[in-house]
DRENMITOR-194386 format. One record per residue (C-alpha): x, y, z; residue in three letters. Coordinates in nm, 3 decimals, padded with zeros to 5 digits. Last residue first. Example, Ala and Ser with C-alpha at 12.3 -4.5 7.8 and 13.67 -1.06 7.14 Angstrom:
<nodes>
+---------+---------+---------+------+
|       u |       v |       w | type |
+---------+---------+---------+------+
|  01.367 | -00.106 |  00.714 |  SER |
|  01.230 | -00.450 |  00.780 |  ALA |
+---------+---------+---------+------+
</nodes>
This chain:
<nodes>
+---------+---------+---------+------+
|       u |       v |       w | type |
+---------+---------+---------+------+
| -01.358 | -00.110 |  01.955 |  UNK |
| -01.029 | -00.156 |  02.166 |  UNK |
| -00.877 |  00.241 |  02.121 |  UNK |
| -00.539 |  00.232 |  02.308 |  UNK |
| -00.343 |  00.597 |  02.387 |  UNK |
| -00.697 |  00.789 |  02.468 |  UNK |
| -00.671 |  01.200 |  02.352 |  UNK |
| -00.433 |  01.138 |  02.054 |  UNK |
| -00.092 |  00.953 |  02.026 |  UNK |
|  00.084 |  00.943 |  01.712 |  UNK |
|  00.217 |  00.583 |  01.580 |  UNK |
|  00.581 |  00.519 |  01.684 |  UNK |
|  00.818 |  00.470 |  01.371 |  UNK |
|  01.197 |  00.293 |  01.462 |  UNK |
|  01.448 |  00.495 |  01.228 |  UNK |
|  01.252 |  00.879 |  01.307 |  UNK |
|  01.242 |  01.176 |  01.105 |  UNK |
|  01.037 |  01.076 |  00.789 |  UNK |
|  00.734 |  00.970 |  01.054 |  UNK |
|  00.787 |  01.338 |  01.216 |  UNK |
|  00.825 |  01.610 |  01.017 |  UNK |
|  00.652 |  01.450 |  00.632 |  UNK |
|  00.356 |  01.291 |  00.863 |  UNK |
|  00.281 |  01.601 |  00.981 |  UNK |
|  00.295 |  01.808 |  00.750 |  UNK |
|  00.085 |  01.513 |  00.595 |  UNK |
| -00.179 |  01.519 |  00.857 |  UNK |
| -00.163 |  01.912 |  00.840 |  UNK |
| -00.240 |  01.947 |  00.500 |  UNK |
| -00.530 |  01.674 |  00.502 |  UNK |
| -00.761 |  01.921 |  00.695 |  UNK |
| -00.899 |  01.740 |  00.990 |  UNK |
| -01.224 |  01.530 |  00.953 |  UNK |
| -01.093 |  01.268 |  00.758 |  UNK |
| -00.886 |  01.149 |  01.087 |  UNK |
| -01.178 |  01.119 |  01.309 |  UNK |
| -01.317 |  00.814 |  01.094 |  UNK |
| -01.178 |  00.560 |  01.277 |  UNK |
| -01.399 |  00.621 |  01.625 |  UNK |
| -01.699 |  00.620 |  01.409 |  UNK |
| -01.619 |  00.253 |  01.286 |  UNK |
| -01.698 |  00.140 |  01.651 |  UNK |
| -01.575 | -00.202 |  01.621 |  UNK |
| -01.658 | -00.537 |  01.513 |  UNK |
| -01.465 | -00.756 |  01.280 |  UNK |
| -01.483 | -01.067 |  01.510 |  UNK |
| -01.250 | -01.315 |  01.467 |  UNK |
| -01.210 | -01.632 |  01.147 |  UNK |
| -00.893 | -01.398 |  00.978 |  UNK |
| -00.670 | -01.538 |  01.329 |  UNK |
| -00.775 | -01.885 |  01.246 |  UNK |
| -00.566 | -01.854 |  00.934 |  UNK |
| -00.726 | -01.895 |  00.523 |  UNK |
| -00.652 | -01.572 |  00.420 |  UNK |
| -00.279 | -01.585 |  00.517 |  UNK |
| -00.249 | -01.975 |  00.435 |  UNK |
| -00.404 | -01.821 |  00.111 |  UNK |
| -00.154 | -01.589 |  00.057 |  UNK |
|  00.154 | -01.791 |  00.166 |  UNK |
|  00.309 | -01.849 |  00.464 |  UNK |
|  00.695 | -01.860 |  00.497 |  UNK |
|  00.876 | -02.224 |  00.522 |  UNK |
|  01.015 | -02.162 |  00.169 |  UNK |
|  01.098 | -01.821 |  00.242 |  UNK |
|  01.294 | -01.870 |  00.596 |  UNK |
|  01.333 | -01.568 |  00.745 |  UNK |
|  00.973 | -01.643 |  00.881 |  UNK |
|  00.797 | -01.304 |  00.854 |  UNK |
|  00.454 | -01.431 |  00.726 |  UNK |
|  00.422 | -01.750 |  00.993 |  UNK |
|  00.539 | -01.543 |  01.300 |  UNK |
|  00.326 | -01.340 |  01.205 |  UNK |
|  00.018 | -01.562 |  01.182 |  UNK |
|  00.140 | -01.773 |  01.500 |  UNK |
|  00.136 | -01.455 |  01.686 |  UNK |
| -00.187 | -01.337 |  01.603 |  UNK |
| -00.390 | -01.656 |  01.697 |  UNK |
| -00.218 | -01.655 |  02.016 |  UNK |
| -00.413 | -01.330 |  02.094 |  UNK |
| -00.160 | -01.023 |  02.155 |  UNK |
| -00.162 | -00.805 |  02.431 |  UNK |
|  00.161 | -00.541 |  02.417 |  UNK |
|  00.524 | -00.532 |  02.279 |  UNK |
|  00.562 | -00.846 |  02.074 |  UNK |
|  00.873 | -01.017 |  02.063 |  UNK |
|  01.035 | -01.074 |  01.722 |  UNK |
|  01.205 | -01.370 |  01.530 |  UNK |
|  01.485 | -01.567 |  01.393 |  UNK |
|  01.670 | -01.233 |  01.282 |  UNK |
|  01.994 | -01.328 |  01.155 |  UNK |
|  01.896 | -01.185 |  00.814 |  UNK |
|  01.742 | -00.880 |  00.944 |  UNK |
|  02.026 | -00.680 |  01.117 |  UNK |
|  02.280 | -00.686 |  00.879 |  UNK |
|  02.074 | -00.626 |  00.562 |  UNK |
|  01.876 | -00.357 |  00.700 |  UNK |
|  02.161 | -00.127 |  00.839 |  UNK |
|  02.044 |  00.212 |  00.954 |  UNK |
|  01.979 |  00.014 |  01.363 |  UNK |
|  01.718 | -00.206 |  01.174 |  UNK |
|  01.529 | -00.273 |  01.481 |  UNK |
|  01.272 | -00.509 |  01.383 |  UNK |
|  00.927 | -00.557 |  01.389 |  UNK |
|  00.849 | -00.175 |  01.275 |  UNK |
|  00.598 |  00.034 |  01.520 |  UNK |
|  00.237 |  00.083 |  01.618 |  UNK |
|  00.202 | -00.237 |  01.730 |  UNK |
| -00.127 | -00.342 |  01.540 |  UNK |
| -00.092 | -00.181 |  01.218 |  UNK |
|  00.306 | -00.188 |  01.226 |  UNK |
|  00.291 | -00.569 |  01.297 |  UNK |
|  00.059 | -00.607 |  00.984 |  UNK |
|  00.237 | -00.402 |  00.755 |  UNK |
|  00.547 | -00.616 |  00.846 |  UNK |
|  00.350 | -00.921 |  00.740 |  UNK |
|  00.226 | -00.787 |  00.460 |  UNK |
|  00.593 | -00.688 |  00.393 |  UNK |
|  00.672 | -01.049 |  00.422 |  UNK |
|  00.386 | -01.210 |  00.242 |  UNK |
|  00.502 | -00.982 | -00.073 |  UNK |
|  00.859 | -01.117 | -00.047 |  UNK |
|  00.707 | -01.490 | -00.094 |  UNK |
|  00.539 | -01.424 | -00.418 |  UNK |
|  00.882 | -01.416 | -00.633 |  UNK |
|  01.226 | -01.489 | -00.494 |  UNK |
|  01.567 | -01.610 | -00.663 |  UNK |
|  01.854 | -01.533 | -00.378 |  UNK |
|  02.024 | -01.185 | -00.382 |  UNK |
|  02.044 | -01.232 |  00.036 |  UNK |
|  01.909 | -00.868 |  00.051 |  UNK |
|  01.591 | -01.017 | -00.167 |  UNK |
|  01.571 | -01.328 |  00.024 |  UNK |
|  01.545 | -01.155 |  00.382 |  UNK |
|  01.211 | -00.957 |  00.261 |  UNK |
|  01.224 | -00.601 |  00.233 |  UNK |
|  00.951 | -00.392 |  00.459 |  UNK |
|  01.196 | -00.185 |  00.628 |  UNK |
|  01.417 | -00.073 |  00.355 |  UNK |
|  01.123 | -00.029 |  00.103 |  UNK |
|  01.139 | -00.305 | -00.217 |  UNK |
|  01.349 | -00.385 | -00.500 |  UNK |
|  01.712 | -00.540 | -00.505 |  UNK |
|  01.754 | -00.763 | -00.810 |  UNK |
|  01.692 | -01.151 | -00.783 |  UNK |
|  01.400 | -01.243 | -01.014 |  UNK |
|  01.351 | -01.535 | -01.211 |  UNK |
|  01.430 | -01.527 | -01.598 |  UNK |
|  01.268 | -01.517 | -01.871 |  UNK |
|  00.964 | -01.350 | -01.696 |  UNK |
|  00.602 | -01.375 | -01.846 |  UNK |
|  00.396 | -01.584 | -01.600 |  UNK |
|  00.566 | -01.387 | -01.303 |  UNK |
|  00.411 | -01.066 | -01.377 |  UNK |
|  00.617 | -00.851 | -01.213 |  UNK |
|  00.515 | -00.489 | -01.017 |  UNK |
|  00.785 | -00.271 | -00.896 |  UNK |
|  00.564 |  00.034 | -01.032 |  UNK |
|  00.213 | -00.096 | -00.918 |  UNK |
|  00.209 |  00.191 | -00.688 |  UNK |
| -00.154 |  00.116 | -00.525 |  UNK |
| -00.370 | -00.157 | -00.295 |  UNK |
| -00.660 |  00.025 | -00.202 |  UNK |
| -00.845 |  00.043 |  00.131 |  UNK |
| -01.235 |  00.074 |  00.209 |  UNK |
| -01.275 |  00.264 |  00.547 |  UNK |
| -01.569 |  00.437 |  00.417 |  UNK |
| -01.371 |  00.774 |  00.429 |  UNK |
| -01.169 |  00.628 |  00.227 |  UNK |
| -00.833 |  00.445 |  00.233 |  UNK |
| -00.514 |  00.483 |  00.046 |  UNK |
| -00.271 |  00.126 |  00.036 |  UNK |
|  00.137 |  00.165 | -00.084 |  UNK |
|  00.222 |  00.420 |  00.194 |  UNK |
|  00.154 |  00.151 |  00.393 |  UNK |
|  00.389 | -00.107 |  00.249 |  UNK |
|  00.359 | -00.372 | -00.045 |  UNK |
|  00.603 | -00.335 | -00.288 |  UNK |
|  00.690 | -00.592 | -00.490 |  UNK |
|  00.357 | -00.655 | -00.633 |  UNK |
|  00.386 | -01.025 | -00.745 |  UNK |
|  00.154 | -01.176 | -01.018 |  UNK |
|  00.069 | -01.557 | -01.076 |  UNK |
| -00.339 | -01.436 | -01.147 |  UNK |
| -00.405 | -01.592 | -00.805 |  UNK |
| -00.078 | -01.413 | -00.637 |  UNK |
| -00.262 | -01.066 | -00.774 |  UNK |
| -00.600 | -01.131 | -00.627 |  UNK |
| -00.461 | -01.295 | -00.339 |  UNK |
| -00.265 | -00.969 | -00.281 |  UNK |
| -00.577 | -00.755 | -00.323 |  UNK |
| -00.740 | -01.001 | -00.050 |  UNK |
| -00.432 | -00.959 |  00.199 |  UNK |
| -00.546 | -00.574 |  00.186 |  UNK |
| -00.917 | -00.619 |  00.240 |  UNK |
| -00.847 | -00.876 |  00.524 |  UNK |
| -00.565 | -00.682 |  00.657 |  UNK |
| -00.808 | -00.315 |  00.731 |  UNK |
| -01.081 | -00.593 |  00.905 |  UNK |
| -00.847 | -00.767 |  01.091 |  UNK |
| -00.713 | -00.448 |  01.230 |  UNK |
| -01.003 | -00.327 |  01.365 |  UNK |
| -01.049 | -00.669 |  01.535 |  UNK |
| -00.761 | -00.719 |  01.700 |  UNK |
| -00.778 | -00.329 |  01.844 |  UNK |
| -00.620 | -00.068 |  01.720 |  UNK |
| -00.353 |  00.162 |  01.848 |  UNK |
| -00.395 |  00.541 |  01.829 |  UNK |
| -00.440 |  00.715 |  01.512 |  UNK |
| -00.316 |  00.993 |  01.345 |  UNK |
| -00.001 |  00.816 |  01.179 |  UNK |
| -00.200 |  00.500 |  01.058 |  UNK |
| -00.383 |  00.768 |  00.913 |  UNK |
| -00.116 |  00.960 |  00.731 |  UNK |
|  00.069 |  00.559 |  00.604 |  UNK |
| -00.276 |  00.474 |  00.488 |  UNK |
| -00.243 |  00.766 |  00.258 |  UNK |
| -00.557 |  00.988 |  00.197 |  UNK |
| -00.895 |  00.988 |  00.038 |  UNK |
| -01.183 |  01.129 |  00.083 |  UNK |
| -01.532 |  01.185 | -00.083 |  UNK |
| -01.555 |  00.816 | -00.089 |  UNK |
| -01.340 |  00.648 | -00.383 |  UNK |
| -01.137 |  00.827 | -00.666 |  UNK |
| -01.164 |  00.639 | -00.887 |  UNK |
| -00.796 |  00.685 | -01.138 |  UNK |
| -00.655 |  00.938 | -01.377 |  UNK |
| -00.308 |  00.806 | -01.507 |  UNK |
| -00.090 |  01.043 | -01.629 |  UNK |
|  00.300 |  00.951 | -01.820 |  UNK |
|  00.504 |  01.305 | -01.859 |  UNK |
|  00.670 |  01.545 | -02.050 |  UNK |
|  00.622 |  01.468 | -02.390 |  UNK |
|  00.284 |  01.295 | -02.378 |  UNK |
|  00.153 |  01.015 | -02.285 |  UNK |
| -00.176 |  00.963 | -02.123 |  UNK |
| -00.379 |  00.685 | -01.925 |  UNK |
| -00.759 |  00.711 | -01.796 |  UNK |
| -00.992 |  00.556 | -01.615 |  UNK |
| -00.723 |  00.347 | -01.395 |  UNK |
| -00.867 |  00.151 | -01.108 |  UNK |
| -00.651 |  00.124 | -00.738 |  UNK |
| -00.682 | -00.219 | -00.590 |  UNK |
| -00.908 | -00.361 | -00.275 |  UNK |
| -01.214 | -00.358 | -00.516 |  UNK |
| -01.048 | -00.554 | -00.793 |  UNK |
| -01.012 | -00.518 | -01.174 |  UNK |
| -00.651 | -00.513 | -01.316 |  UNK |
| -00.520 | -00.551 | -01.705 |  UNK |
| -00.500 | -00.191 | -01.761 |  UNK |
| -00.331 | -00.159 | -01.440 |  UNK |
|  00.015 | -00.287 | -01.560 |  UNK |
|  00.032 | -00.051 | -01.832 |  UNK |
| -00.009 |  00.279 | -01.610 |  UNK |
|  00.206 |  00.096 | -01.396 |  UNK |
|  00.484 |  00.003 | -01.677 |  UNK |
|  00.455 |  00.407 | -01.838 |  UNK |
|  00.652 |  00.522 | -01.630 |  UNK |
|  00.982 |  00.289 | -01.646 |  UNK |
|  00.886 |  00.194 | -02.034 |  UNK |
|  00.968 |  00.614 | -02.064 |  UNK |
|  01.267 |  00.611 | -01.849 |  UNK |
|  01.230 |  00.787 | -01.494 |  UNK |
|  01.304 |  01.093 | -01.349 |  UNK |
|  01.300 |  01.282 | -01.684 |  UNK |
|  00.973 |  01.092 | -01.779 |  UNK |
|  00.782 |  01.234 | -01.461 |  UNK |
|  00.491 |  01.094 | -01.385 |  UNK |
|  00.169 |  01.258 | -01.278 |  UNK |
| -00.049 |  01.049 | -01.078 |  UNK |
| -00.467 |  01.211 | -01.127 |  UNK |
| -00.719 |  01.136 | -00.881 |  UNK |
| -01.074 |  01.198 | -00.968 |  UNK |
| -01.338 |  01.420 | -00.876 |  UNK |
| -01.693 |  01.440 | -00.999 |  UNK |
| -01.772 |  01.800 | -01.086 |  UNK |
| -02.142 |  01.799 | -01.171 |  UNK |
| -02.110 |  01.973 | -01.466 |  UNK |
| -01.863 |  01.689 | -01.678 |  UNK |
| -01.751 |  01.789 | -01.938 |  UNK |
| -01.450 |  01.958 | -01.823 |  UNK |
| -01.360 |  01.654 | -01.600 |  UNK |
| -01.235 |  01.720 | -01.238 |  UNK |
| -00.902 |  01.632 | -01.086 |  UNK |
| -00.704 |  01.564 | -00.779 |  UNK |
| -00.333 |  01.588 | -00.799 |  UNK |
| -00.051 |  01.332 | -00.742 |  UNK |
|  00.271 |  01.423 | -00.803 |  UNK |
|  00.619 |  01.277 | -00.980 |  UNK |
|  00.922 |  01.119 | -00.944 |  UNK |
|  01.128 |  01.296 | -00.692 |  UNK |
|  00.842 |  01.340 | -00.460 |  UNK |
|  00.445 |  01.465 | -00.475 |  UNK |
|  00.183 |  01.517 | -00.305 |  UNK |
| -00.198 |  01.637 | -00.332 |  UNK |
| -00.249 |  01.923 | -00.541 |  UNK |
| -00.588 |  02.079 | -00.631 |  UNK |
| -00.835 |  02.108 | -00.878 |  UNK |
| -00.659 |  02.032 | -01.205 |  UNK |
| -00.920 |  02.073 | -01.504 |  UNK |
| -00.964 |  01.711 | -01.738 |  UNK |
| -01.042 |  01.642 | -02.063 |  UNK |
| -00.764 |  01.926 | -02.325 |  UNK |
| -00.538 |  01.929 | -02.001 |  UNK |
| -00.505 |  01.558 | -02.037 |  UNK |
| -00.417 |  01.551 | -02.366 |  UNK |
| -00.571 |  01.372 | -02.719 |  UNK |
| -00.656 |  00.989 | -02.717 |  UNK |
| -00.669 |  00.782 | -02.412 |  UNK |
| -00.470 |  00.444 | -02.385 |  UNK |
| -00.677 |  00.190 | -02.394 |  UNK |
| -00.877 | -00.040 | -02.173 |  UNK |
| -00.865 |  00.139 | -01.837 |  UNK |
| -01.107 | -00.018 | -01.582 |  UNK |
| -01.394 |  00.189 | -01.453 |  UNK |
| -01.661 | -00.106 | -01.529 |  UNK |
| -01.538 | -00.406 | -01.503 |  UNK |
| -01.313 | -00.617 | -01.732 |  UNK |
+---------+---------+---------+------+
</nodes>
């Protein structure tokens, strides 16, 4: 294990070690906070998930906290700390750069990017999956509001909550898990899946990155609408190289679907990573609030998801 990676869980409470410094967000099952540690004077921050046992059973939240002792990568969220108490399940994790937000807020704030900026944001993300697919484990939940990145442009694969680890399982998995628009055909068909359903929301993660939208009209009915899907079109310039790869990840077909190292290992992965990383770092300069006002009014609002538009409407470099 590297350094930074929870081994145990943590004796005595989390208000007795660490001082709340500010919320972050929160939903039905719990918030997120940021964090400093009483001992420590020079007021390092960390990120603190709060989980609610009366939302969810106690195995229920305590299964990521448990799942991420036994994870070390630089593309996936690190545990410090894990607690259990009465009320609730907290895991303090790194928190990386001196900001952080949701992918899904600066996807949101950001025009369209270029091949090449969003080669680099899928290589580190397709990288946490190989990580996880190496090690025979499926997430189950890859989406944008899954992955936080810094204001170094690293991401982090989080929300480990759907999480199987397929070496262990009795029985293969068939049960309806996932986000509406980044579920696989295979799980709303009930068939057996495993690894394949996380290529597919990578892949829809991917379209959304570069199109700035979903790669299917789901018209408030997933199930009907995907299955006979054969394809998509794609709604500006696109290399050749990028169409094959999607068209590879979202094949409706699981056992003709890509996997993680076909992913990795595509022509597409081989371009330039160049760009002007200034131009991507505008959104960490506005106060975090109003990104996820924002985010909360508008993205939550609409079926089909169109990326904000500020000042230029394509950004190439």
């Amino acid at each position: 294990m590297g350094p930074g990676v929870c081994t145990a869980m943590t004796n005595g409470e989390f208000n007795e070690i660490y001082s709340i410094v500010k919320y972050l967000d929160g939903g039905t099952y719990g918030r997120i906070y940021i964090a400093v540690k009483k001992s420590d004077a020079s007021n390092q921050e960390f990120v603190v998930k709060f989980l609610k046992k009366l939302a969810i059973n106690h195995d229920s939240a305590l299964k990521e906290g448990l799942i991420l002792l036994t994870l070390d990568h630089p593309n996936i969220v690190k545990c410090l700390d894990l607690f259990d108490n009465d009320e609730y399940v907290q895991m303090v994790m790194k928190h990386s750069g001196s900001r952080t937000m949701g992918f899904h807020i600066y996807l949101n704030n950001l025009p369209f990017f270029s091949e090449n900026v969003a080669r680099f944001f899928m290589k580190q993300i397709s990288l946490a999956v190989k990580y996880l697919h190496d090690i025979n484990r499926a997430h189950l939940d890859i989406k944008d509001t899954n992955v936080v990145i810094n204001d170094q442009l690293e991401l982090q694969l989080i929300d480990f909550g759907f999480s199987e680890d397929l070496n262990s399982l009795k029985e293969p998995i068939n049960g309806m898990v996932g986000t509406v628009h980044f579920i696989a055909p295979e799980v709303y068909l009930r068939k057996f899946y495993g690894k394949s359903v996380d290529i597919w929301a990578l892949g829809v993660t991917l379209y959304l990155m570069y199109y700035g939208r979903f790669p299917f009209d789901y018209d408030y009915n997933a199930e009907k609408t995907i299955i006979p899907l054969t394809g998509f079109k794609p709604i500006r310039e696109s290399s050749e190289d990028l169409l094959h790869l999607l068209h590879w990840m979202l094949n409706v077909d699981d056992e003709k679907r890509a996997t993680i190292d076909d992913v990795i290992n595509h022509k597409w992965f081989s371009g330039s990573y160049e760009f002007k990383r200034y131009l991507f770092e505008t959104p960490f300069s506005v106060d975090i609030n109003e990104l996820n006002h924002y985010f909360r009014v508008s993205y939550r609002s609409q079926n089909s998801f169109t990326r904000k538009m500020i000042k230029n409407p394509l950004i190439e470099n």
